[in-house]
N, C-alpha and C positions, 0 to 999 in steps of 0.2 A: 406553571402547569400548562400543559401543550392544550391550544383551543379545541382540538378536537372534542378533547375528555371533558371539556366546560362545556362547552354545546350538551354532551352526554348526561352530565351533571342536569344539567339545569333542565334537561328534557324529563328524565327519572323524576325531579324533582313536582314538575308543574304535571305530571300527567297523576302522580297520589296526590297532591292537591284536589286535583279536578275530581279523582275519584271519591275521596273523602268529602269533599263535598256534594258528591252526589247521593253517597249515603245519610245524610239528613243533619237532625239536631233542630229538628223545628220545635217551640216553646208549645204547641197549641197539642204536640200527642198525637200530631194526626198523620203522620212523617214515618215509613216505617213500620205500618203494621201497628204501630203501639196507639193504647186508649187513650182518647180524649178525658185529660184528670181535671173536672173541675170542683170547686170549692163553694160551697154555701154554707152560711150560720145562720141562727137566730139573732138579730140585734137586739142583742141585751137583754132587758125584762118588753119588752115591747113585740106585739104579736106578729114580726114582721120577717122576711128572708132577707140577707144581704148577700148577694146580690138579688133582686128578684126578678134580673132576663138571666135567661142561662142558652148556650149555642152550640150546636154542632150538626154535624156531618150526616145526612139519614145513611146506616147503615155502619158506620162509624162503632167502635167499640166505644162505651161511655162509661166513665169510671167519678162517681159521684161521691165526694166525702164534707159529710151531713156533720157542723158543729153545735151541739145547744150551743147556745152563748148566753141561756138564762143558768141563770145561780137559784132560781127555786120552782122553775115551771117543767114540767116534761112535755117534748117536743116528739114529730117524728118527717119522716119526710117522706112523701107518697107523690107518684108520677103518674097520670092517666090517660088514657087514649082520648084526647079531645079537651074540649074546653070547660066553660065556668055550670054547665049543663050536664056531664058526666061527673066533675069534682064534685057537685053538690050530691049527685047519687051517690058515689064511691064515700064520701063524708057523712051521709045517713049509714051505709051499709056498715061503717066505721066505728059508729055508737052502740049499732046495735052487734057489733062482733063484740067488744069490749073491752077490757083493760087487758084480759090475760090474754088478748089476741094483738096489745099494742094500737088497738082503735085500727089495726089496716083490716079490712077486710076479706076475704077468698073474691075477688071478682075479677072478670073478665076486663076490665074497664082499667086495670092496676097494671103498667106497665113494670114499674120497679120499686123497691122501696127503702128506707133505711130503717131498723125499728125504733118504736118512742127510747127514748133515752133519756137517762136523768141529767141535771143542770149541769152543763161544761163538759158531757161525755160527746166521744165524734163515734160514726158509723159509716160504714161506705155501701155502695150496692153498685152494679156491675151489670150492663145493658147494653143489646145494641142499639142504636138509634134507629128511630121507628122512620118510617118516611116523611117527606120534608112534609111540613106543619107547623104550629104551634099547638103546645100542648101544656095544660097547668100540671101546677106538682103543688102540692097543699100540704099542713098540717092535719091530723083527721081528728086529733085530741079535740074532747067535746068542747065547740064555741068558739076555737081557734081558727076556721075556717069562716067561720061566719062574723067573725072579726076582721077580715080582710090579710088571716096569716096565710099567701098565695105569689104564684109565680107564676113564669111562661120559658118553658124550652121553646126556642124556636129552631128548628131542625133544617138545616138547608141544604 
């Protein structure tokens, strides 16, 4: 093959490389326009989130997919503007909304939420990321909260 045409070659070659790599494939969602996908469960019968930091990007699209992971409790998963001060409000407003409102309440305070769901069902809810912070996300099912079922987005 005459060098010219390998020069050619190998330039066509390394310039889609460089482009396709410039168009992404980042693991975090954040690459591209596309939402930040993160994952949270229930550990097991235990009143707990696994993971219970969760992170991203303020302004970030957020795409949250909520797994009971109990086999006999119903869970849900609620996000609030601020901290352990707003959750305990949003978690009274919770009880007194009730079961057929999925213990989340109408408030102001509610940035996103998944509904209660029964044992081993997932849900997802769809947000942008509020400005950088920390913010909890709780169970609101009565006395889950106050059992220490809680988390922290930390938004950067």
């Amino acid at each position: 093959m005459n060098l010219k045409l390998r020069f050619w070659i190998s330039g066509v070659a390394l310039a889609s490389t460089l482009a396709l790599a410039a168009c992404g494939g980042s693991t975090d969602g954040a690459a591209s326009g596309s939402a930040t996908k993160l994952n949270v469960s229930t550990a097991g019968e235990a009143l707990q989130f696994a993971p219970a930091a969760l992170n991203a990007t303020a302004g970030q699209q957020v795409q949250v997919t909520f797994k009971n992971g109990s086999t006999a409790q119903k869970h849900n998963w609620v996000l609030v503007k601020g901290g352990d001060a707003e959750a305990q409000k949003v978690d009274d407003a919770g009880a007194t909304a009730g079961e057929a409102a999925g213990y989340i309440p109408t408030d102001p305070n509610v940035i996103s939420s998944v509904k209660l769901l029964e044992g081993a069902a997932s849900g997802t809810a769809s947000f942008a990321a509020p400005a950088a912070g920390n913010y909890t996300f709780l169970c609101t099912f009565p006395g889950h909260y106050a059992a220490g079922m809680k988390g922290v987005l930390t938004v950067k």
